[in-house]
C-alpha positions as CSV (number, residue, x, y, z in Angstrom):
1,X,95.0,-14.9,9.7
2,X,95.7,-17.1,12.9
3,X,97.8,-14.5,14.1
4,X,94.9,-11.8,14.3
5,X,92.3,-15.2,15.2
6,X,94.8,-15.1,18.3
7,X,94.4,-11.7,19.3
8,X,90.5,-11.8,19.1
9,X,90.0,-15.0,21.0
10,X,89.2,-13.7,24.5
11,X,87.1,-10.6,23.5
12,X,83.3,-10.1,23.4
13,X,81.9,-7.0,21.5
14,X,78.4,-6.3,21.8
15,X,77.7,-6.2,17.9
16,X,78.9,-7.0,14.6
17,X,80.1,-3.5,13.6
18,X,82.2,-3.6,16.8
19,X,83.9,-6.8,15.5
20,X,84.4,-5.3,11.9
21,X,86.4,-2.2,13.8
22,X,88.5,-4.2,16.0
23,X,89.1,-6.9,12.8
24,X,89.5,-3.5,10.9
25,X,92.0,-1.8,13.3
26,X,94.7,-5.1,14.0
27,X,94.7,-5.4,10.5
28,X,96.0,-2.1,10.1
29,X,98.1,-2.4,13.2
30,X,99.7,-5.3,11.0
31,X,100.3,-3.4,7.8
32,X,103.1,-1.5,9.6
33,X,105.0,-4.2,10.9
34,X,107.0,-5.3,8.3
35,X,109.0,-8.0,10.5
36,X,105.7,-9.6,11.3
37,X,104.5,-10.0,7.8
38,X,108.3,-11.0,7.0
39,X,107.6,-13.7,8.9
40,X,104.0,-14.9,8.2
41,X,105.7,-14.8,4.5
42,X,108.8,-16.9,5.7
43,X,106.6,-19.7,7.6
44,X,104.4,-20.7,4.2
45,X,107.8,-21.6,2.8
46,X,107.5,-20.3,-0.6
47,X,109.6,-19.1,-2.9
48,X,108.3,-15.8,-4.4
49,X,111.8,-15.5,-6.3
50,X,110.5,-14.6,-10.2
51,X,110.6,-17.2,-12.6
């Protein structure tokens, strides 16, 4: 979540539906990158092997 936080910060939309494309859009942007959510995985240092 900081990640797309980050990529919002120094943009001004006029209205709330402009936000909630441009939220909607880098979220998709996100979904295919695999090596970025790889890593957002690796950093909470879980382990997500099955019990």
């Amino acid at each position: 979540m900081a990640h797309l936080k980050r990529s919002l910060t120094n943009l001004v939309k006029l209205d709330i539906d402009q936000l909630v494309a441009l939220v909607k859009t880098r979220l998709k942007r996100t979904q295919y990158r695999p090596e970025l959510i790889d890593g957002f995985i690796a950093k909470t240092r879980l382990d997500l092997a099955p019990p």
